[in-house]
N, C-alpha and C positions, 0 to 999 in steps of 0.2 A: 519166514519173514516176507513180507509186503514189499513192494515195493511199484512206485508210479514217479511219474515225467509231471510236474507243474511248468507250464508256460503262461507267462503271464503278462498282459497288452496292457497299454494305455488305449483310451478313446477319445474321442472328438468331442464328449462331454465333459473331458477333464474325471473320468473313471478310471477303473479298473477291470479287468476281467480277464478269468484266465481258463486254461483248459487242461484235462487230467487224459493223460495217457498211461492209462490202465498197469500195459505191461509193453514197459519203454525194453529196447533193447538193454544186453547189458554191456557193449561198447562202446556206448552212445561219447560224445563226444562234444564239448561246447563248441563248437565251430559248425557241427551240425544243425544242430539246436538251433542256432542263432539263423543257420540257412532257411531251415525249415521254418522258421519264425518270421523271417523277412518276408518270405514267400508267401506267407498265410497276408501278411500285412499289401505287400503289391498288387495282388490278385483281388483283394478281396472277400474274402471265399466263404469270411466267417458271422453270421448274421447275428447283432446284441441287442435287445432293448435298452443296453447302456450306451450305444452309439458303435459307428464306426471305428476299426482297428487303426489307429495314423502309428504306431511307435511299437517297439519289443521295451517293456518294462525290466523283467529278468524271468529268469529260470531255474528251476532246483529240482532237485531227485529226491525224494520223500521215502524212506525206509521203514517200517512199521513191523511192529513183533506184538505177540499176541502170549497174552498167560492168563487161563482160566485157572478160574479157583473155584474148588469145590466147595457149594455152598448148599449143597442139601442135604437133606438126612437121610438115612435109610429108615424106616419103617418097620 
C-alpha cells in the first residue's frame, strides 16, 4: 500500500496549491503538519505561478492500494 502527506495552501490569487510528500513519516502527527505548514508559509520558501503562499488550507494522508488484473493471454 501507498501511502503520501497532501498539504495544501491558499495563495494571494485566491488559489490553490498543494504539495505531495512522497513518503511522509508514519507518526506524523497534525500539529506537526500544521508547524511545518506555517513555516513553509512565513518563510516563504515555496515558488507558484498561482501566486504567493498567505494561508495552510488543510492537509490529508492519501493511502493507495494496487490490484493488477490479469489481462493477457498466453499464446
Amino acid at each position: 500500500m501507498e501511502k503520501y502527506l497532501r498539504m495544501v495552501f491558499k495563495t494571494d490569487q485566491d488559489k490553490k496549491v498543494s504539495i505531495r510528500v512522497s513518503v511522509p513519516r508514519d507518526d506524523l502527527d497534525a500539529t506537526e503538519v500544521k508547524t511545518v505548514m506555517d513555516l513553509i508559509v512565513a518563510k516563504n520558501i515555496v515558488s507558484s505561478i498561482s501566486g504567493d503562499l498567505i494561508a495552510v488550507d488543510r492537509a490529508y494522508l492519501v493511502e493507495t492500494s494496487t490490484t493488477e488484473l490479469e489481462v493477457t493471454q498466453e499464446i
